[in-house]
N, C-alpha and C positions, 0 to 999 in steps of 0.2 A: 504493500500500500504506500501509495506517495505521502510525503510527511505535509506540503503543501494544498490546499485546496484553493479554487477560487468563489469567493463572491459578487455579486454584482453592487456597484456605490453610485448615487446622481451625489456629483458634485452640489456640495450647497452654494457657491458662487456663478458656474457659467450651469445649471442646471444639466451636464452631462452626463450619460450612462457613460460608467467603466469597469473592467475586471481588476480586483486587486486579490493576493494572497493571502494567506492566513494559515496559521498552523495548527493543525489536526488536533483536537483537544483530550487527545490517549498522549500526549508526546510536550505535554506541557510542565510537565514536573521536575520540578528542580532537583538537583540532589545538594547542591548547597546555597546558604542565603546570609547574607553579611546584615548585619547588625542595624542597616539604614533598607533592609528590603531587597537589595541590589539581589540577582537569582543568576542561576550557575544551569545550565542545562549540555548534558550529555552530547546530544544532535544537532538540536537545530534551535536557535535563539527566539520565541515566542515574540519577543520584544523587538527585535530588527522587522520585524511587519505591523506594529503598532499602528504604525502613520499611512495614511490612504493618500496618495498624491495623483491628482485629477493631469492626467499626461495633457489635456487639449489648454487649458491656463494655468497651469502647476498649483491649484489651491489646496496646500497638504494638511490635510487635519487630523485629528485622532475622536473616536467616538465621545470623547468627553468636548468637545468642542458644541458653539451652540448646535442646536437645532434648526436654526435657521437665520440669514441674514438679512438686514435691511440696506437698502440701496445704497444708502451712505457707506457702510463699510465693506461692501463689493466695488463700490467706485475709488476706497482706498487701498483695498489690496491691490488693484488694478494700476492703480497709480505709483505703489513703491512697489511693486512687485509683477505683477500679472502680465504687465506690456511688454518686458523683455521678456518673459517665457517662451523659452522655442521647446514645442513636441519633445517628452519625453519618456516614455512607459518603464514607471517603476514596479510596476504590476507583478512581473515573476518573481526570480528569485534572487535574495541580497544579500551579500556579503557585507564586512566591516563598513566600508568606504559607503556602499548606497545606503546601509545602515545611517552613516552620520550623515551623511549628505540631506536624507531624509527627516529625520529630529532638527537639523538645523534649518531646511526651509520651514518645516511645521510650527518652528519656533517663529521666525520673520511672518511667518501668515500670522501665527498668534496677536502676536507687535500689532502690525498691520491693522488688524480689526478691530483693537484693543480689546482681546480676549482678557477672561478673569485671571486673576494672580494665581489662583488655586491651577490652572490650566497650565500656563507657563512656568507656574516652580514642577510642576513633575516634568515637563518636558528640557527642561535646564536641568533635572536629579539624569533624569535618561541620559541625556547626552553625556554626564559626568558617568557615571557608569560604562557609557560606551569607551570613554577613556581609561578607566578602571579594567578593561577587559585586554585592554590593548598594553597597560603598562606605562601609561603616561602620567604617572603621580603629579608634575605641575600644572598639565591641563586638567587634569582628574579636579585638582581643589581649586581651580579659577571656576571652573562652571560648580563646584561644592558651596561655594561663596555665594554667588549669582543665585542659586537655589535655595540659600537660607536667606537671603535678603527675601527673596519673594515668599518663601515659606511665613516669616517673621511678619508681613505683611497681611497675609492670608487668616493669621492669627487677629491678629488687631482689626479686619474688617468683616470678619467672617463665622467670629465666633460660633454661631448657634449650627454650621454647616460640618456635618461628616465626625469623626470623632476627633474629638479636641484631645485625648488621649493619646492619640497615634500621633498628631498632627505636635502636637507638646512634645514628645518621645525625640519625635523626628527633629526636631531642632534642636534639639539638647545631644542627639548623636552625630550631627552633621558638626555642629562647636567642637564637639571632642575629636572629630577627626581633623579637625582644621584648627585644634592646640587650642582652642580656645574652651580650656579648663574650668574657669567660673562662671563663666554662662554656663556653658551645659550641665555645670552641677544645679544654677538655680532651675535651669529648666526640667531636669529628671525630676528635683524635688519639687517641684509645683505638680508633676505629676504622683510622687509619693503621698504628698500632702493633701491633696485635693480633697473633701470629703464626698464631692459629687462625682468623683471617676470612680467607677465600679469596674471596669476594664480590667481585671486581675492580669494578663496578659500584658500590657503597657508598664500595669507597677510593677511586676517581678523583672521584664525589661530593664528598664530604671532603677529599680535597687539593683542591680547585678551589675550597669553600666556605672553608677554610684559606686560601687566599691572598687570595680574596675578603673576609673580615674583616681581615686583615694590610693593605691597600691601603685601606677605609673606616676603619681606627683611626688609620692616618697620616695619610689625609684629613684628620683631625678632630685630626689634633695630641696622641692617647688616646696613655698608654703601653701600651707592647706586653707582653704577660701573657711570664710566666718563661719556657713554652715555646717559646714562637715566636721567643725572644730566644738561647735555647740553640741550639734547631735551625737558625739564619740561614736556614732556608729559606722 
C-alpha cells in the first residue's frame, strides 16, 4: 500500500480545485517526541504535507487557517505574494527542501492575510522543527524565538481559546530551550500552580521540566531564580 494518498482542496483565494497529498493515517505514529511536541516518524514525515499549496496562485494554507476569505485579504495576498507566483505543483511527494519551502510560503500567506497569532506560532514551531530535523541548532532557535514571541502573544489575546495548559507548558519549554531559565520556571509554575488547570498531563510535564532546569542550573553553578528557592522543591 502506498504511504501517500490524495485528496481533493478549492483553494480558499482563487477558488480552484487541486490534488494534494497526505499520509495514510496507519503510518502516523511517532516513535519519539521531544518535550515541545516536535514527532520522530520511522517512514514518512506526516508533517512535511501539512501545508496545501494551491499550484494555479500559490495560496499555501494549513487546515487550521480561516474558512474563508474576504476580498480585502485575497486582494492582499495577491499583492505581496500571489502576482509573482508562477505554476507550481507541490501536490506529490516532498522531501526536506519542498518541506520548508512549503511552511515558509504558508507562513508569508499567513502574514499576508493577517492570519491569527495562534496560526502562525505553530507554523514558525514547524519550521523550527524542520531545522531540528536537519541539524541546524542556530536556525533551529531563531524561528524557536519567533514562535514564542507569537506563542506569548497568543497567551495575552486568547486566553479563553484551546488549552491554556498546553499552551503555558509550551512557552515555559521553548524558554528553557533557548536558556532562558527564569521565565520558563515562572511559566511551568503558573502551570503547577494554577488551581483551574486540571490537565494532570501538562503539571507532571512541568514538574519534571521544573526539576529538570533546577539540576542543569546547579550543573552550571546558575543561581536558582526566587521560586525554586522558596519552594525547596
Amino acid at each position: 500500500m502506498e504511504p501517500l494518498y490524495q485528496i481533493k482542496v478549492q483553494c480558499l483565494c482563487c477558488e480552484s480545485n487541486y490534488q494534494t497529498s497526505r499520509v495514510r493515517p496507519s503510518l502516523k505514529k511517532a516513535y519519539k517526541t521531544d518535550t515541545d511536541f516536535c514527532s520522530y516518524y520511522k517512514t514518512i514525515n506526516p508533517d512535511y504535507y501539512v501545508v496545501r499549496i494551491c499550484p494555479f496562485c500559490g495560496f499555501a494554507a494549513t487546515e487550521n487557517f480561516k474558512e474563508s476569505l474576504s476580498e480585502k485579504q485575497k486582494a492582499a495576498y495577491y499583492e505581496k505574494l500571489g502576482n509573482q507566483w508562477k505554476h507550481r505543483d507541490y501536490g506529490m511527494e516532498r522531501g526536506e527542501t519542498e518541506a520548508m519551502e512549503c511552511y515558509k510560503l504558508s507562513l508569508l500567506t499567513a502574514q499576508a492575510i493577517g492570519e491569527k497569532d495562534r496560526v502562525i506560532a505553530a507554523l514558525l514551531h514547524h519550521i523550527a522543527w524542520l531545522y531540528r530535523y536537519d541539524g541546524k541548532q542556530e536556525q533551529e532557535n531563531r524561528f524557536l524565538k519567533f514562535a514564542l514571541d507569537a506563542y506569548v502573544r497568543v497567551y495575552e489575546t486568547e486566553t479563553d481559546s484551546l488549552s491554556n495548559a498546553r499552551l503555558m507548558f509550551l512557552i515555559g519549554d521553548l524558554n528553557r530551550r533557548l536558556g532562558e531559565f527564569n521565565q520558563a520556571v515562572r511559566w511551568f509554575g503558573r502551570v503547577i500552580q494554577d488551581k483551574k488547570i486540571v490537565d494532570a498531563a501538562m503539571i507532571r510535564a512541568s514538574r519534571e521540566q521544573w526539576q529538570n532546569i533546577r539540576a542543569e542550573m546547579t550543573g552550571q553553578g546558575l543561581e536558582l531564580p526566587e521560586e525554586m528557592q522558596q519552594s525547596g522543591s
